[in-house]
C-alpha positions in Angstrom: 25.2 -16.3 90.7 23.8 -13.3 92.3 23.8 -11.1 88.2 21.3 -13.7 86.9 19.4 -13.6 89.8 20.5 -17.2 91.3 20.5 -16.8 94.9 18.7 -20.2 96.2 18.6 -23.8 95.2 14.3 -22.8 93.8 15.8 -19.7 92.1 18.2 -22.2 90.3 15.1 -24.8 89.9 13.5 -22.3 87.9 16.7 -21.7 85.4 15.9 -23.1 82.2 17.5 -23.7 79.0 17.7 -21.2 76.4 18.1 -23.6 73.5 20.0 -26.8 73.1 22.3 -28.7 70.7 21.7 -32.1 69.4 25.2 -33.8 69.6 24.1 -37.4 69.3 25.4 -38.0 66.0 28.8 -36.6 65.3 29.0 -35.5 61.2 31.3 -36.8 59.0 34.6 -34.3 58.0 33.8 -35.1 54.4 29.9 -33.5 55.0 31.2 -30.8 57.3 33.6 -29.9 54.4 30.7 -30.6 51.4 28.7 -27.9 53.6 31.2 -25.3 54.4 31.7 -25.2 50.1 28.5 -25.2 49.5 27.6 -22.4 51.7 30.5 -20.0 50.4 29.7 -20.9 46.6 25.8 -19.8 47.3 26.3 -17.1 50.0 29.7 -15.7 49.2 30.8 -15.0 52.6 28.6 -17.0 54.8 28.1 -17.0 58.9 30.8 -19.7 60.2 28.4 -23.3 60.9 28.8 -24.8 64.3 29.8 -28.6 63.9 30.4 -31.6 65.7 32.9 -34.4 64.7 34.8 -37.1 66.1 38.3 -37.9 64.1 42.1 -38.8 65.1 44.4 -36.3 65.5 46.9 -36.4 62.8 49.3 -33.6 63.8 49.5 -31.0 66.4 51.4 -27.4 66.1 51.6 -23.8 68.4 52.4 -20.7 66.7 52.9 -16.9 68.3 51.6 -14.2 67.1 49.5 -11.3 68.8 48.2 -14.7 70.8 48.8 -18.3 71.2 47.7 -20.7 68.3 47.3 -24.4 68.8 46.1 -26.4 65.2 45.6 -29.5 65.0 45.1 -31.9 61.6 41.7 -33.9 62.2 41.1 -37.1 60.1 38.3 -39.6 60.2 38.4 -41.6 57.2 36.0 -39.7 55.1 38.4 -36.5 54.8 40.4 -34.1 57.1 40.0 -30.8 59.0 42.1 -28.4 60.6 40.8 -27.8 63.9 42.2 -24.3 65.8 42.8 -23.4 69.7 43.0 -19.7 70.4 45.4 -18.6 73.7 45.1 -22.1 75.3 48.5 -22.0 77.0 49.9 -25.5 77.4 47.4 -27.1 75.0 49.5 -28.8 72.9 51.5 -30.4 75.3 48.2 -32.4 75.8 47.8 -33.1 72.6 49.3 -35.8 70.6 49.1 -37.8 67.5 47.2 -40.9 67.2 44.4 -39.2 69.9 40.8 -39.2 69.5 39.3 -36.2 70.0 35.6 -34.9 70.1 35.4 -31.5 69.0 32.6 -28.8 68.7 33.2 -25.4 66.9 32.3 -23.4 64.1 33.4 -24.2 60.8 34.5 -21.5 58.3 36.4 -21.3 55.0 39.2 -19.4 55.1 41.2 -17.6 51.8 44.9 -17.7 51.8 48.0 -16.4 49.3 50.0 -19.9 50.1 47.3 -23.0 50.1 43.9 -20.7 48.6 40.9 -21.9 50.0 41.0 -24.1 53.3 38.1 -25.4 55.5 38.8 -25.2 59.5 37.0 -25.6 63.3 37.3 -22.8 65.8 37.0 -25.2 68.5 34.5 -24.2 71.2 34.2 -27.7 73.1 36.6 -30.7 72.7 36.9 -34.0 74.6 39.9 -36.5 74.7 38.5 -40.1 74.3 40.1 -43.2 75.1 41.0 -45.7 72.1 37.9 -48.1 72.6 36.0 -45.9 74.3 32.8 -45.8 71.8 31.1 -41.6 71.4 27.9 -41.6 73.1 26.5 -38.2 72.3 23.8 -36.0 74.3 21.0 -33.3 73.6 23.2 -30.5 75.9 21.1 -27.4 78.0 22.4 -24.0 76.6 21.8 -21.9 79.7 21.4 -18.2 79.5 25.0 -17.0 80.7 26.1 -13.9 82.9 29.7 -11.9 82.2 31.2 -14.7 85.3 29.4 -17.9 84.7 29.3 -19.7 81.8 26.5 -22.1 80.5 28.7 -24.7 81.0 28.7 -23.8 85.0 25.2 -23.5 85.1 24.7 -26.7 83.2 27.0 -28.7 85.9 25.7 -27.4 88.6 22.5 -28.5 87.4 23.5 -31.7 86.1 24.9 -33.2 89.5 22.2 -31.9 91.4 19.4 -33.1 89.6 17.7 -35.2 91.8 17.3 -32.3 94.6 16.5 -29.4 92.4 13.6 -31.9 91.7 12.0 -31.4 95.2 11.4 -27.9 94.3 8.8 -28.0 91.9 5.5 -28.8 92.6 2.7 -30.7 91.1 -0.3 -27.4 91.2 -2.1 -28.3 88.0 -5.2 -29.8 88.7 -6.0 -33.7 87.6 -8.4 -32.9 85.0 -6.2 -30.6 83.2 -3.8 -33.1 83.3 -5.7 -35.7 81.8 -7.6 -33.1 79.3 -4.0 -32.6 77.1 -2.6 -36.0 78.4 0.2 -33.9 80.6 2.6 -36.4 82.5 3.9 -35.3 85.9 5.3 -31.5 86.5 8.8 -33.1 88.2 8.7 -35.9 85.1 8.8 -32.8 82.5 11.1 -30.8 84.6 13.5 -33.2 84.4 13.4 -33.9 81.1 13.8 -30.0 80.0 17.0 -30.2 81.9 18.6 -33.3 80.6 16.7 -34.2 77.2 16.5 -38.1 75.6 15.9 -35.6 72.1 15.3 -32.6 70.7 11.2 -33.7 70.8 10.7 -35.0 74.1 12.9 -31.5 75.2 10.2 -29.6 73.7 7.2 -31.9 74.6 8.8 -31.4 78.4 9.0 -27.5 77.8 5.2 -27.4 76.5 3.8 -29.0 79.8 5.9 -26.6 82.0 5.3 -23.5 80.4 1.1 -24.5 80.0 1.3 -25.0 84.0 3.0 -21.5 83.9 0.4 -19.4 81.8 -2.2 -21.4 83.5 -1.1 -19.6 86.8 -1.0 -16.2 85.2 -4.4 -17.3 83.5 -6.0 -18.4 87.0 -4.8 -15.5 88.9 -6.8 -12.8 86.6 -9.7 -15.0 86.5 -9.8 -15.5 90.6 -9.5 -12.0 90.3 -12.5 -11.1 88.1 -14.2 -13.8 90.1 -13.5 -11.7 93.4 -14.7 -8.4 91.9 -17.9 -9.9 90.8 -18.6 -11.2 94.0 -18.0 -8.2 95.9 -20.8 -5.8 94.3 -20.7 -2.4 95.9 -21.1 -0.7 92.9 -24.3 1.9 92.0 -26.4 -0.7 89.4 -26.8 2.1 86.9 -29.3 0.7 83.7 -29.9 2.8 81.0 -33.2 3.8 80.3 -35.0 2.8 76.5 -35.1 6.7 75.5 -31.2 7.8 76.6 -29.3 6.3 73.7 -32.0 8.3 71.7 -31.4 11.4 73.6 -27.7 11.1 73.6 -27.1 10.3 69.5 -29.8 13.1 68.5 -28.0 15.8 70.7 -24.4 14.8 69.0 -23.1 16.8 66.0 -22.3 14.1 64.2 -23.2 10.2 63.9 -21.4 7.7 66.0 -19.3 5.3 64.4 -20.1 1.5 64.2 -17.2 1.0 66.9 -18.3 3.4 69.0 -21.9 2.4 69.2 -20.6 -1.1 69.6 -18.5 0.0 72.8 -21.0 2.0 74.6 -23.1 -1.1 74.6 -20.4 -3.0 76.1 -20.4 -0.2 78.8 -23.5 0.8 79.6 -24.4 -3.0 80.2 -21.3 -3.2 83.0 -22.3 -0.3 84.8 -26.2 -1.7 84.6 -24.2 -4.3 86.8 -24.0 -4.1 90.7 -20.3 -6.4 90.3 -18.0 -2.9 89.7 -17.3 -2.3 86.1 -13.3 -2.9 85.0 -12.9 -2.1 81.7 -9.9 -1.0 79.4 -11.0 1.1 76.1 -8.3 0.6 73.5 -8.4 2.9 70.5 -5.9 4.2 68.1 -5.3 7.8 67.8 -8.1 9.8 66.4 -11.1 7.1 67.2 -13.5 9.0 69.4 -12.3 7.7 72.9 -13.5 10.8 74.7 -17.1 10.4 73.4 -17.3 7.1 74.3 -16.4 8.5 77.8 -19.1 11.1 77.4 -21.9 8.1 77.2 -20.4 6.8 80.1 -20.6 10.1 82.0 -24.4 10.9 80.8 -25.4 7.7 82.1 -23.4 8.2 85.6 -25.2 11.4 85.9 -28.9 10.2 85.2 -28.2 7.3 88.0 -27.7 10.0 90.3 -23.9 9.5 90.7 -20.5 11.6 90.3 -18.0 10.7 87.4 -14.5 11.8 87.5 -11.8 12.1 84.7 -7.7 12.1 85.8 -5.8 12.4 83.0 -1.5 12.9 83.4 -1.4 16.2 82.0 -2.7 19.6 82.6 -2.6 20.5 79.2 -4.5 17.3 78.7 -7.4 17.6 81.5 -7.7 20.7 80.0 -8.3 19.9 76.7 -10.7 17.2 77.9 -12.7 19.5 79.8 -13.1 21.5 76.2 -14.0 19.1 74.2 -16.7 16.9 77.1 -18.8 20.5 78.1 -20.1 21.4 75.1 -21.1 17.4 74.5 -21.9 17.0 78.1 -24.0 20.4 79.4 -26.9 20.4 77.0 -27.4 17.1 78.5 -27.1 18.4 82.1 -23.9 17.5 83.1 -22.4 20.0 85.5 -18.8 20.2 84.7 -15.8 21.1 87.0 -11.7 21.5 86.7 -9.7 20.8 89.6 -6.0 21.2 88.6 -2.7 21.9 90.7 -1.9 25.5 89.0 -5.6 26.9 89.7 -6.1 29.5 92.0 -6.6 28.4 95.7 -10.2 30.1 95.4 -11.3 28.4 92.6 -9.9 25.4 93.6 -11.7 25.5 97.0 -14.9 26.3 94.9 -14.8 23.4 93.0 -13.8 21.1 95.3 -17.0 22.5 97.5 -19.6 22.1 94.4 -18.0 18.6 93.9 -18.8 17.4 97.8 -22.4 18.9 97.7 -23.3 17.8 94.9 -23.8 20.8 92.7 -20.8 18.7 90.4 -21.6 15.8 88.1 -17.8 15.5 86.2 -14.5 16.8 87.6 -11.6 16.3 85.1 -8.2 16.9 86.6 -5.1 15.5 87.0 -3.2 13.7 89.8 -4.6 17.6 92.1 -7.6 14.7 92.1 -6.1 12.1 94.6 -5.4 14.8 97.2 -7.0 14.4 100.1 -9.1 17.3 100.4 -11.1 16.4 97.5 -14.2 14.2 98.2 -17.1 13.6 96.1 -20.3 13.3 97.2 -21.3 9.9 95.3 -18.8 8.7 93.2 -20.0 6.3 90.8 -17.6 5.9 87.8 -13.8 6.4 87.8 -11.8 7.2 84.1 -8.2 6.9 83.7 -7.0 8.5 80.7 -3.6 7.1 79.8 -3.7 4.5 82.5 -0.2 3.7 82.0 0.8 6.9 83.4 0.1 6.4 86.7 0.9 3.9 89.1 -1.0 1.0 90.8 -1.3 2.6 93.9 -2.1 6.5 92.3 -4.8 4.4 90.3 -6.4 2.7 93.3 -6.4 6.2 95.3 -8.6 7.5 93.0 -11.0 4.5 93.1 -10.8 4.5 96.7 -12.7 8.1 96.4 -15.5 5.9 96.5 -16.9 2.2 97.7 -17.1 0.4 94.8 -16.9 2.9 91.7 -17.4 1.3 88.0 -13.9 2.2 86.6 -12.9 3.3 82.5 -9.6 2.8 81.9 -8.6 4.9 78.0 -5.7 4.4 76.3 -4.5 5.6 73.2 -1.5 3.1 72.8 -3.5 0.4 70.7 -2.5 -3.1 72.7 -1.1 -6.4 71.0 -3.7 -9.1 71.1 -1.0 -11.1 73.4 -0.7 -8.7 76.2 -4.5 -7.8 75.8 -4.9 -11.4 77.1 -2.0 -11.9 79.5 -0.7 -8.4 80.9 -4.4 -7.0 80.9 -6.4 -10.5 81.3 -8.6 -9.0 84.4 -10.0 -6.5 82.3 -12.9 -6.4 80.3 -11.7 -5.0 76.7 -13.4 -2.4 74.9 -11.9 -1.7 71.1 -12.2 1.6 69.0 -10.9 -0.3 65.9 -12.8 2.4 63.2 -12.1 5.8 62.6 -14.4 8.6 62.3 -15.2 9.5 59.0 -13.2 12.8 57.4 -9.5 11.4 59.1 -7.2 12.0 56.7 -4.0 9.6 56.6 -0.9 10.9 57.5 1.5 10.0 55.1 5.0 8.8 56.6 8.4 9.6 55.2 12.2 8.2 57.0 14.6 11.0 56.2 18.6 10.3 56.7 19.9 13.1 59.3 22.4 14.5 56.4 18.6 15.5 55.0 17.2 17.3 58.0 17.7 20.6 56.3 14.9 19.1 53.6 12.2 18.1 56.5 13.0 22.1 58.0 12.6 23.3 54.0 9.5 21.1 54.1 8.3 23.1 57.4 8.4 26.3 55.8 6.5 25.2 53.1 3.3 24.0 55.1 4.0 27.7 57.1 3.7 29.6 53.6 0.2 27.5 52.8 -0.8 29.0 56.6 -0.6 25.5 58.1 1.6 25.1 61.7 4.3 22.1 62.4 5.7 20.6 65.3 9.3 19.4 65.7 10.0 17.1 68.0 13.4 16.5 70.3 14.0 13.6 72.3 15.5 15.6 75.5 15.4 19.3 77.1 19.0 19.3 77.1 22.0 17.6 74.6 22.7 14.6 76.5 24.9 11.8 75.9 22.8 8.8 74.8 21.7 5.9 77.2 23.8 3.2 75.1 26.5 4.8 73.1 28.2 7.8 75.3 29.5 9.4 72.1 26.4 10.0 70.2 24.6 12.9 71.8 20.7 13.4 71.6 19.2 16.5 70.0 17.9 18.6 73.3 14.7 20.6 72.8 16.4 23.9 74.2 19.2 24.0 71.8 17.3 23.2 68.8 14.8 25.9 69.6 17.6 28.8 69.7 18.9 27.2 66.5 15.5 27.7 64.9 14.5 30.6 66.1 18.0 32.6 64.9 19.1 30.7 62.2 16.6 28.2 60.3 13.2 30.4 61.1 14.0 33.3 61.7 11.0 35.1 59.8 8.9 32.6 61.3 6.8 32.4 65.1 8.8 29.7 67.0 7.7 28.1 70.0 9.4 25.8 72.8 7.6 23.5 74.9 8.8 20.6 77.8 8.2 19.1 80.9 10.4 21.9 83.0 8.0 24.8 82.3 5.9 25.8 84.8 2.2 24.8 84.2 0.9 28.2 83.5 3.8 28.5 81.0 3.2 25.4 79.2 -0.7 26.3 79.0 0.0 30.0 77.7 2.1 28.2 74.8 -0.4 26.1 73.9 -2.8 28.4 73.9 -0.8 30.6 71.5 0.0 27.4 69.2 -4.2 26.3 69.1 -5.1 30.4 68.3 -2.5 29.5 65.3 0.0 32.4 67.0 2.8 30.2 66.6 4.1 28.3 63.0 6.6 26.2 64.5 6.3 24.5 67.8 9.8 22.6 69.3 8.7 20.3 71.9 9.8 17.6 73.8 7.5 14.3 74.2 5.0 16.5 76.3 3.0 16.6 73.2 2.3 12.7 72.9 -1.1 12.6 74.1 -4.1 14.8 73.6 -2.8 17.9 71.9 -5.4 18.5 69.5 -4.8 21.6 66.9 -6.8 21.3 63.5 -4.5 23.4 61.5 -1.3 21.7 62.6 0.2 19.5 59.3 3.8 18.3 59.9 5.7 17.0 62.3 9.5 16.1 62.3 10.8 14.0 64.9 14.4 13.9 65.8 16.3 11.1 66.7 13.8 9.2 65.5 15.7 5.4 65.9 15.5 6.5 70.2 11.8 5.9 70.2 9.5 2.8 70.3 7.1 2.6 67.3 4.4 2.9 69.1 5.3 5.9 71.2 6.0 7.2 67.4 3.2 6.3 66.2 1.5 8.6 69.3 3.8 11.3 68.2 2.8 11.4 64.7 -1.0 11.5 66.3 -0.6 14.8 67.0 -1.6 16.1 63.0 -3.8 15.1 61.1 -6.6 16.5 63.0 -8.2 18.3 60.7 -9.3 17.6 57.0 -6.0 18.6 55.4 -3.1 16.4 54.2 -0.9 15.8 57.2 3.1 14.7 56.9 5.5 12.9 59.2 9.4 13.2 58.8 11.3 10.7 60.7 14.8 11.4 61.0 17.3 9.4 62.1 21.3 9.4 62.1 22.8 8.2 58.6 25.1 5.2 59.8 22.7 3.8 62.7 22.0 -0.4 62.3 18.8 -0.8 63.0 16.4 1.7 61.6 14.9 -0.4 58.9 12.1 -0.1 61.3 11.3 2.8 61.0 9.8 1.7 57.5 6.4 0.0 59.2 5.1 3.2 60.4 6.0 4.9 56.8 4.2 1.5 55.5 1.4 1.2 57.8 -1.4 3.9 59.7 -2.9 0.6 61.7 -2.1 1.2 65.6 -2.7 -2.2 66.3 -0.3 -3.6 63.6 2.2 -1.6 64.9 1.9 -2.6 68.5 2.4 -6.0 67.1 5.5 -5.3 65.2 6.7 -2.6 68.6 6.2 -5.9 71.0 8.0 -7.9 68.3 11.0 -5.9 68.6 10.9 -4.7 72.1 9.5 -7.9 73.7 6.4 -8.0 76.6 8.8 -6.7 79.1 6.7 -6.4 82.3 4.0 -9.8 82.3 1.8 -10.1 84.9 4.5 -8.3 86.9 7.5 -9.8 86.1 10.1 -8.9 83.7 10.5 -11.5 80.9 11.4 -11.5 77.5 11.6 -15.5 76.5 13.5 -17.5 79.4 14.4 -14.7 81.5 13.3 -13.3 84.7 12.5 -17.3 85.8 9.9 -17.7 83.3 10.0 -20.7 80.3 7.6 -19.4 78.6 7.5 -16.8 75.6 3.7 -15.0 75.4 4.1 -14.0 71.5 5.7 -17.3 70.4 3.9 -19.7 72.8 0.0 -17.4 72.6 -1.6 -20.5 71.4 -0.7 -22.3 74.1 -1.6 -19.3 76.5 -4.7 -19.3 75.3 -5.4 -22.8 75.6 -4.0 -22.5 79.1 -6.6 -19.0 79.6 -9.4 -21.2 78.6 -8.8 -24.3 81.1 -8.2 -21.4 83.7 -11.5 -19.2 83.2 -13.7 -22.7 82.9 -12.2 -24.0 86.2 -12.6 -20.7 88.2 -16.5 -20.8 86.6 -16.7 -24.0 87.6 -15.6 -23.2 91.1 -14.5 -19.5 92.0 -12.8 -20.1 95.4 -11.3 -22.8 94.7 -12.6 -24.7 97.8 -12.8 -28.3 95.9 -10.5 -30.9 97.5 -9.0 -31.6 93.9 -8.3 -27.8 93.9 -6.3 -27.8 97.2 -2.7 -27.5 95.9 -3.8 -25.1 93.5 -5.4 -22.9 96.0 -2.0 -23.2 97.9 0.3 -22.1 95.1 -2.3 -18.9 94.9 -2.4 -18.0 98.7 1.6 -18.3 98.9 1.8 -16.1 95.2 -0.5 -13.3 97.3 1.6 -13.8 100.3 4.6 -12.8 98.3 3.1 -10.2 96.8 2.0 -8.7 100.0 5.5 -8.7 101.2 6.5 -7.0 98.2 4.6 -4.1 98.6 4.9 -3.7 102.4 8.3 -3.7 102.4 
């Protein structure tokens, strides 16, 4: 059982029904027939129905063809059906007239020159009963099946060892929850998920188990929060009553509703001596990097260091542009520490940031080296946070005590994994764009078109605008799920451009392999508007910023997520002119009807939605599940309601008592110390 992860008796405790079919009541042949007409006079060529029916066996024949046939006549009173057997060898010796069968299958009408239109079972399940033996049906477990064991196999296994299985779960959830939503036993439901009276007590059982489930995620972030609170250690940094002043009257430009709205939420966490965790979500375009700068001013009038990682060069430098000229007239010392500087100015910088003399240093990962110490840092910001890892993430905190921390992403975050996946953070939302953002209107072009997105390019060019076009990999490379359809590489597509499709015109190549220096030279010709066309790779989803840049084309479009396209497409529309996205994608790929939301929709956040939808909440609170799998019941976008519920018992009882030190609390507070345990182990080993 080892390829769906069922290795122990608890792993197969926590296996749980994918679904289930209610085969209590067998239908009648004439209703199963009645339904099979119906559907092919309204649908035309329906899906096959699955069925269930108990009926005599009339008749029973083999036939040979490319593989072995076994039909046999069905009747029940009401009418008859043929039921079929595909390469059952010795079958119909086991069959015989005057039998009573129960059968499952999907029913279909078939078309054919001799008898025209015929109904008939492809049997999936079948059951010989004994002449007075009366059909006493069941709610049957559909388990989630590997390529060598069968939902069936799972089901038995399960089935005969019911009762020990049982020992395995626990009863964790506290009394008063219980009694609160009038939740039975944890063993009582578990049972009942795995062998149902009905359909509603199976899902009534499933509700209880996968509450107890979220309310274990739920608790864990709020213990969490509850730790970090009670630790301190961080610099108590309030703002003064003239600062906002100071800091709106020196900006070029009026903050937006959000923004103003979000550097309240900020300021009063780092006023706070319990260290500031907070996540600032905001779609492409919705002043993140000010918000940081309010952060940063009010770091440096506490007396304490800031610094900025971001995952790029090309990106820390960019954020070093834009945050000096806000950040200096204010007195904010400002320093670069990057991996392709010079070792002098390296050494310089990292000298001005231990003394003192540095109030900001933006860099990249050249930050978590261990030669670079800070003098007092206060407050850490994690561009991208997804970037990095865990540990890369806590190195730079560790720079300090306690430092308040800013985690900035431009990936706008579903309202479900804002609450689950990110439920120890404090959420900050940029959900307003700066005035003078232009939309970006959105087009889906068939690949037989690409030479209209490339005619498209040289238009913008002519009207002295720039384009990017975007390739999915350096090299042509065979793709991930179908070896015969090749990805468009980056270098290939460049030398196409360059000599065939552009030749009059200045075309650029940019991805990951370049050296650093390289990649910053060609991004400094593309901002000074020295190149018209620049071929990239995915390098350029966050941060580039160039006004006069208009189009994009992204190729291979269907190989993205919609919200990593909806980053792409970030890239224009910077300035005040009409911006364009061509999506193009191959002319007989399934699939890339959705593709249409992002020509139908600007809103990041309705597009996480519909991205999660499609590619489901992957990682949550560590572990991989996507509805059922990865030893979780529970589904966070279909069952949210119930998180929540589950989030709100959780946060209430940790208020209530934050180390969980009540007696009533005990086996609660043992589930959590063994769930740490684990986790330890995990990462030590």
């Amino acid at each position: 059982m080892i390829a769906l992860e069922i290795r122990t008796p608890a792993d197969l405790a926590n296996t749980y029904p994918r679904d289930y079919k209610d085969w209590r009541r067998p239908a009648s042949i004439a209703d199963v027939l009645r339904r099979a007409l119906e559907r092919k006079a309204s649908l035309g060529e329906p899906e096959s129905l699955e069925e269930i029916v108990v009926a005599t066996v009339c008749s029973v024949r083999e036939t040979r063809a490319r593989i072995l046939i076994v039909t046999a006549d069905l009747d029940d009173g009401t009418g008859r059906l043929k039921a079929v057997w595909f390469g059952r060898r010795g079958f119909a010796g086991r069959l015989a007239a005057g039998d009573r069968l129960f059968v499952h299958g999907r029913v279909a009408v078939k078309r054919s020159r001799v008898s025209g239109l015929s109904v008939e079972m492809n049997v999936m399940h079948h059951r010989l009963l004994r002449d007075d033996e009366e059909y006493r049906g069941a709610v049957v477990p559909v388990y989630p099946a590997g390529k060598e064991l069968t939902s069936r196999a799972i089901a038995g296994v399960i089935d005969r060892n019911l009762d020990e299985l049982a020992t395995y779960v626990r009863e964790v959830l506290p009394p008063e929850v219980e009694r609160r939503h009038g939740f039975g036993p944890a063993r009582e439901a578990w049972r009942e998920v795995h062998r149902p009276q009905s359909p509603q007590s199976a899902a009534a059982a499933r509700e209880r188990l996968v509450f107890e489930e979220f309310f274990g995620v739920a608790l864990a972030a709020a213990l969490k929060r509850a730790r970090r609170d009670a630790s301190g250690g961080a610099p108590p940094l309030p703002a003064s009553a003239f600062l906002r002043a100071e800091f709106e009257s020196s900006l070029p430009f009026a903050l937006t509703a959000a923004q103003t709205r979000v550097i309240d939420e900020i300021w009063t966490d780092m006023a706070r001596a319990a260290p500031m965790n907070r996540l600032l979500q905001g779609d492409v375009g919705s002043g993140k990097t000010l918000v940081a700068a309010a952060a940063i001013v009010l770091a440096a009038r506490g007396g304490v260091q800031s610094a900025l990682m971001a995952p790029t060069e090309i990106l820390a430098v960019q954020h070093a542009r834009k945050l000096a000229p806000l950040l200096l007239p204010l007195g904010v010392r400002v320093d670069v520490i990057l991996g392709s500087q010079g070792a002098r100015a390296r050494t310089e910088a990292r000298g001005r940031l231990e003394s003192g003399e540095c109030d900001l240093a933006i860099g990249t990962h050249a930050l978590l080296t261990e030669n670079v110490a800070f003098r007092r840092l206060g407050l850490a910001i994690i561009d991208e946070q997804h970037r990095f890892g865990v540990l890369q993430r806590a190195r730079l905190r560790s720079k300090s005590g306690a430092p308040h921390t800013l985690y900035m992403t431009a990936t706008p975050i579903p309202r479900t994994l804002a609450q689950t996946k990110y439920a120890d953070l404090d959420l900050g939302v940029l959900d307003e764009l700066p005035p003078g953002r232009t939309p970006i209107a959105t087009y889906v072009l068939r690949e037989s078109r690409k030479a209209l997105a490339y005619r498209f390019v040289r238009q913008q060019s002519v009207r002295g605008r720039q384009a990017y076009v975007v390739a999915p990999a350096i090299d042509e490379s065979a793709d991930d799920l179908e070896s015969d359809a090749a990805l468009t590489g980056a270098v290939a597509e460049f030398e196409r451009l360059r000599d065939a499709v552009f030749p009059d015109l200045r075309v650029g190549l940019l991805h990951g392999r370049m050296p650093a220096r390289e990649k910053d030279d060609i991004m400094g010709r593309f901002g000074r508007g020295e190149i018209d066309v620049l071929l990239a790779t995915t390098v350029v989803e966050v941060g580039v910023d160039v006004a006069n840049a208009t189009a994009m084309v992204i190729l291979d479009a269907h190989r993205y997520g919609l919200a990593q396209l909806h980053q792409l497409r970030g890239r224009v529309g910077r300035g005040a002119a009409e911006s364009f996205c061509i999506l193009v994608a191959p002319d007989d790929r399934a699939g890339i009807e959705r593709l249409d939301v992002l020509a139908r929709t600007a809103d990041g956040f309705e597009i996480a939605e519909a991205d999660l939808r499609l590619r489901r909440a992957g990682e949550f609170a560590g572990t991989a599940q996507a509805g059922g799998e990865g030893g979780m019941l529970g589904d966070v976008q279909r069952d949210f309601a119930l998180y929540m519920r589950a989030k709100r018992d959780a946060d209430e009882l940790v208020a209530a008592d934050p180390t969980l030190t009540r007696s009533e609390h005990a086996a609660l507070r043992a589930a959590v110390d063994e769930e740490r345990a684990q986790r330890a182990t995990l990462v030590t080993s």
